[in-house]
C-alpha positions as CSV (number, residue, x, y, z in Angstrom):
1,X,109.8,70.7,119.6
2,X,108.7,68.2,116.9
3,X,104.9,67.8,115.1
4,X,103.2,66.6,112.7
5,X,102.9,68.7,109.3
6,X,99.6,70.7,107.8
7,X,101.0,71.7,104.6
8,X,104.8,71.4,103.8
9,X,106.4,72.5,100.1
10,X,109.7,70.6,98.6
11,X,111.7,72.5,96.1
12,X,108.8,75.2,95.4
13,X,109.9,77.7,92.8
14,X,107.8,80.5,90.8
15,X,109.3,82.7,88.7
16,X,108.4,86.3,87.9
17,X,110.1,89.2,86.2
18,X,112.2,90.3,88.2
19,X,111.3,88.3,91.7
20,X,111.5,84.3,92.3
21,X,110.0,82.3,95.1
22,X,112.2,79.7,95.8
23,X,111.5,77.8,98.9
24,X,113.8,74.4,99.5
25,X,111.7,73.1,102.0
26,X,108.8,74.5,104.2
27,X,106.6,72.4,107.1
28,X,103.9,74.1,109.1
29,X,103.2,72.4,112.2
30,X,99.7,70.8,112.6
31,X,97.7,72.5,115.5
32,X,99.5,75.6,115.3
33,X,98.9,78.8,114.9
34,X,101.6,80.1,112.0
35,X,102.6,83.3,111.4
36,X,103.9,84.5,108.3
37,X,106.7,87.6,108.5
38,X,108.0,89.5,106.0
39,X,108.3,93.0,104.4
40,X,106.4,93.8,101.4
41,X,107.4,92.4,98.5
42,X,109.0,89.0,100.5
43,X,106.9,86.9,98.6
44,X,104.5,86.3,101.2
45,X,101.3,86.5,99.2
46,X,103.3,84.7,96.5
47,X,103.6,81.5,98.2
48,X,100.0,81.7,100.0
49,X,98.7,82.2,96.1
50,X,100.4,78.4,95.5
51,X,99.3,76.8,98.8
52,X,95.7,77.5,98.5
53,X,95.8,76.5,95.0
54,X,94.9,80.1,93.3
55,X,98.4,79.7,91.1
56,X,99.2,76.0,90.1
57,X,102.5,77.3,87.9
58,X,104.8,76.2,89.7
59,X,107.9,74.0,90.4
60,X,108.0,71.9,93.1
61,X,105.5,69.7,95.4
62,X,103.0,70.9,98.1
63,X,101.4,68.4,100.3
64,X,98.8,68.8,103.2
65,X,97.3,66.6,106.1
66,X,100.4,65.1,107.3
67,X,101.9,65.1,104.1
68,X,99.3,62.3,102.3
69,X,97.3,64.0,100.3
70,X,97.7,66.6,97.2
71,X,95.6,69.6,96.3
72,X,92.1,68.2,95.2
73,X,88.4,69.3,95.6
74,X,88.0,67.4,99.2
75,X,91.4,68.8,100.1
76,X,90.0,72.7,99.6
77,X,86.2,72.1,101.3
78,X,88.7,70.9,104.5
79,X,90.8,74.4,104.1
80,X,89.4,77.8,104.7
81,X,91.3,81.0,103.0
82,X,90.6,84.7,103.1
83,X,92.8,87.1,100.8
84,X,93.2,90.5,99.7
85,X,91.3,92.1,97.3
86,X,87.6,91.6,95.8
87,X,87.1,88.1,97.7
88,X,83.7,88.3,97.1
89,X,81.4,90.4,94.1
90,X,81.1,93.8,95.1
91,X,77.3,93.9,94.7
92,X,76.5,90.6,96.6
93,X,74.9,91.5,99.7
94,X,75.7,90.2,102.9
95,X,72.7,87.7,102.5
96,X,73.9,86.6,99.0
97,X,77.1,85.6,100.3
98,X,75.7,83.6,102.9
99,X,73.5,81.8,100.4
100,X,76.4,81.5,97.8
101,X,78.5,80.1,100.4
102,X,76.4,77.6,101.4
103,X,75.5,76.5,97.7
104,X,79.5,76.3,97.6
105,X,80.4,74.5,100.0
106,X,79.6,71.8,101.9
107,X,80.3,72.1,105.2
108,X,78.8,75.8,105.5
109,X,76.3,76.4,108.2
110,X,74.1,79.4,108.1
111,X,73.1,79.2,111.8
112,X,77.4,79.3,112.2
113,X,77.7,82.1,109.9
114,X,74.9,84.1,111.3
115,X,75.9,83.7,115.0
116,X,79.6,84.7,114.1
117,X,78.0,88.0,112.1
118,X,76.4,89.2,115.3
119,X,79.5,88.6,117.4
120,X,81.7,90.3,115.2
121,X,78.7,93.3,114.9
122,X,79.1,92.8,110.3
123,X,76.0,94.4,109.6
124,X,73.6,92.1,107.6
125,X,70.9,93.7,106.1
126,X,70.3,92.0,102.8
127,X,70.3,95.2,100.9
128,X,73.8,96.0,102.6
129,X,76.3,95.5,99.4
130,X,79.7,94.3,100.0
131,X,81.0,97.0,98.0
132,X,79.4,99.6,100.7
133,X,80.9,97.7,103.8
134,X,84.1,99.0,105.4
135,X,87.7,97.7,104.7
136,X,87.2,96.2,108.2
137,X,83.9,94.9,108.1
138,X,84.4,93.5,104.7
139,X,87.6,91.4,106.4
140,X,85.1,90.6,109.2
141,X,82.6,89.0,106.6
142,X,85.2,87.3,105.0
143,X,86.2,85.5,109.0
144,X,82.7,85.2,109.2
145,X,82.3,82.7,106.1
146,X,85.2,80.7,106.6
147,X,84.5,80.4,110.3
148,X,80.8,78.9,109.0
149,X,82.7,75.9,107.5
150,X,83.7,72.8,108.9
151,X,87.6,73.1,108.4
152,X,91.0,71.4,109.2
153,X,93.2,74.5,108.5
154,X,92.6,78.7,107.9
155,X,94.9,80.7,105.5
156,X,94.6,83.9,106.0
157,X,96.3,86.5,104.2
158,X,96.8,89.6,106.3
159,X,93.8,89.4,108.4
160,X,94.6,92.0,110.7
161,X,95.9,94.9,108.5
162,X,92.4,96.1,108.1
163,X,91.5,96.1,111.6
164,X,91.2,98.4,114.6
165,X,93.1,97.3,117.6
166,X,90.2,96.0,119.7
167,X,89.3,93.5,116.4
168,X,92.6,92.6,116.2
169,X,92.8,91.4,119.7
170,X,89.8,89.8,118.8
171,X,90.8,88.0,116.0
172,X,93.8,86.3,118.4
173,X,90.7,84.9,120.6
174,X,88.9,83.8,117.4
175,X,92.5,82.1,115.9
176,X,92.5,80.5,119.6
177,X,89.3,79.2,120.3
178,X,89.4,78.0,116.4
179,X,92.9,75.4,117.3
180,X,91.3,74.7,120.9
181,X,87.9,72.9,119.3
182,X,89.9,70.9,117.1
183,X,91.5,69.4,120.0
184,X,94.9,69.2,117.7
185,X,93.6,68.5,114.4
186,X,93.3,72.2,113.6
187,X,95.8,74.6,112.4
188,X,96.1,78.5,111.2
189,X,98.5,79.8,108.9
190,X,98.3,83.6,108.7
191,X,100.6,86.2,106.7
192,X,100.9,90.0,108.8
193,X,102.5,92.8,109.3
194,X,101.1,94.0,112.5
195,X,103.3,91.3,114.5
196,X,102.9,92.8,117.9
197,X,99.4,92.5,118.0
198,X,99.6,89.1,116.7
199,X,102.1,88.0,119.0
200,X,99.7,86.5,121.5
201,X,98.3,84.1,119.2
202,X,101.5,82.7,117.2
203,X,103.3,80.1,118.0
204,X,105.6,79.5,114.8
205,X,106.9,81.9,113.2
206,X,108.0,82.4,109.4
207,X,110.2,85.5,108.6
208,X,110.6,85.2,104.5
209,X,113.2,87.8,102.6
210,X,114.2,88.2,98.6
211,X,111.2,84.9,97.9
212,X,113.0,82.7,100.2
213,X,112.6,82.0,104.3
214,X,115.3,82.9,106.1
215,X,114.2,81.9,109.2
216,X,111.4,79.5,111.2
217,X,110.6,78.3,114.6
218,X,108.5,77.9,117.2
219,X,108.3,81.1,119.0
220,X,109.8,80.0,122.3
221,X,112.7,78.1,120.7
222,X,113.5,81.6,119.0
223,X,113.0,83.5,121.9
224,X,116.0,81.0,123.0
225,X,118.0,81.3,119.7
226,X,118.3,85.1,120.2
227,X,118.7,87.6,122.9
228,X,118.1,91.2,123.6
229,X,121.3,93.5,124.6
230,X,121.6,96.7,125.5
231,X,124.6,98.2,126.5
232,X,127.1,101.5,126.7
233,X,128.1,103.7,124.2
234,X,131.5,103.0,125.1
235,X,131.4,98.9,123.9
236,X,128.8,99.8,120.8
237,X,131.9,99.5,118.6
238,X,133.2,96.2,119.7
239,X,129.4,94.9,120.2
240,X,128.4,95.8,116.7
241,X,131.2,93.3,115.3
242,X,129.3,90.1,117.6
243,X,125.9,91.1,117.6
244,X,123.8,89.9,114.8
245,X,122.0,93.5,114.3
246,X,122.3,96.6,116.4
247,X,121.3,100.4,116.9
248,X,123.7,102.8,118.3
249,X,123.2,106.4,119.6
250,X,125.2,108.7,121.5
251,X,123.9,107.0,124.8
252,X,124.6,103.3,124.2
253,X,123.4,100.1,122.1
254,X,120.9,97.9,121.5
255,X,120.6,95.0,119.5
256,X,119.6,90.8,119.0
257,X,123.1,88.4,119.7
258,X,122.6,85.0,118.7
259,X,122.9,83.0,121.9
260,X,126.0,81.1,120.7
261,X,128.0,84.5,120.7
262,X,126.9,85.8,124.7
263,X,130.1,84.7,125.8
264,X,131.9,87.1,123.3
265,X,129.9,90.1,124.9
266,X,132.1,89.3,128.4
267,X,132.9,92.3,130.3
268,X,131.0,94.5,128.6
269,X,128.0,96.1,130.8
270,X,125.0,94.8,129.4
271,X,121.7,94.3,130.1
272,X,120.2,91.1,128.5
273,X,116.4,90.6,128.1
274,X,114.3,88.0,126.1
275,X,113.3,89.7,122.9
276,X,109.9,89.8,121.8
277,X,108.6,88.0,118.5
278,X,108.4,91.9,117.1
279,X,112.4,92.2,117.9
280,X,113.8,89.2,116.5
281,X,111.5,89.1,113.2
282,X,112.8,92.7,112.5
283,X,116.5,91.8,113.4
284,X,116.3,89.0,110.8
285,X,114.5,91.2,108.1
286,X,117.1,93.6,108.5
287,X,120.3,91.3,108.5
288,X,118.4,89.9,105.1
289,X,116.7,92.8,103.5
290,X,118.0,94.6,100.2
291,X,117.2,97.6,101.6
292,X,120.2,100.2,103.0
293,X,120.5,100.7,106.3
């Protein structure tokens, strides 16, 4: 599947003690919904730090809109970004952020703000400091005011960590309905952990390991790439040598093979499934990870 790119990045490198980013080449698909994958320390917030313009040293050359335009003022009022962290003053009050927002940009709308506010049940008394709000509602607030705007593309750094499951299913219909009124000129781009729960709502995937991405598709082309075996302890041994990651126990196998290597699995008893997003983004994390297995 081909499209149009949002953002892509050539040759983008920043160096830290101890850690580099160094990405040859990244293009998220325009009208998308984009998931970021990675384990902590992949350099996920890293790079979304240099797309959204909060770190500008770097190497390299970030683009956006189809690759024309550079990061500029009317490039950022067309992108909406939520992060980690004390995103807004802890003593603002849930009215001061609407007013601050709308002072800041110019696309806000307060009716669009206060409508999403009420659906997502954020609590807005004026008096109500952001400081006093939950880790979930303050998340919530931060979806509200982005979702306010008038934007071509969200970046949203682990929006779903802070959630309770029934938000987090929410937030896929709120990533959903968000592409489906842009009729294709929308797109999210979203780092997270909780990759199940997201699962519904991606449909490109970016698993990054060590600062670099190791891996990136659409989410059906992977689900074609790779395939989920399980098998009998008596073939784990010869399995483990084709399969591109596996877990044995005294009761079988089970694993991801890379398509290409099914026929080498032939007369084995198997039972082959199509792996879930969750499956193959933890195979390749663990095929790249420093960590021992």
């Amino acid at each position: 599947m081909e499209s149009k790119s949002v953002m892509k990045a050539v040759n983008l490198k920043k160096k830290f003690k101890g850690f580099e980013l160094s990405i040859p080449e990244l293009h998220i698909p325009k009208g998308y919904a984009t998931a970021l994958i990675g384990e902590n320390g992949a350099g996920k917030t890293t790079l979304l730090n240099l797309l959204t313009g909060i770190r500008l040293d770097y190497e390299g050359e970030i683009l956006y809109f189809d690759g024309q335009e550079k990061l500029s003022g009317s490039v950022q009022e067309r992108i909406g970004y939520t992060g980690p962290g004390s995103y807004f003053l802890p003593h603002w009050t849930v009215g001061q952020v609407e007013e601050i927002s709308e002072v800041l940009f110019d696309g806000f709308h307060r009716d669009r703000f206060q409508a999403v506010c009420e659906e997502l049940n954020i609590p807005t008394g004026v008096t109500k400091d952001v400081k006093k709000l939950s880790d979930g509602n303050r998340m919530k607030l931060m979806l509200a005011a982005v979702l306010a705007r008038d934007t071509d593309l969200l970046i949203l750094d682990e929006p779903a960590s802070p959630l309770d499951p029934l938000m987090r299913d929410k937030l896929c219909d709120i990533i959903r309905e968000y592409l489906e009124q842009g009729n294709g000129e929308r797109s999210v781009f979203f780092s997270t952990h909780n990759i199940a729960d997201m699962e519904n709502v991606t449909d490109y995937a970016v698993i990054m390991e060590n600062g670099t991405i190791v891996e990136q598709g659409f989410v059906e082309d992977l689900k074609e790439k790779y395939v989920s075996v399980k098998g009998e302890a008596a073939d784990a041994e010869r399995a483990e040598k084709i399969l591109y990651t596996m877990n044995r126990s005294a009761y079988g196998f089970e694993g991801i093979c890379l398509s290409e290597n099914m026929d080498k699995l032939a007369g084995m008893d198997i039972c082959v499934e199509t792996p879930t997003l969750f499956q193959i983004s933890v195979a390749v994390m663990k095929a790249n990870t420093s960590l021992k297995f």
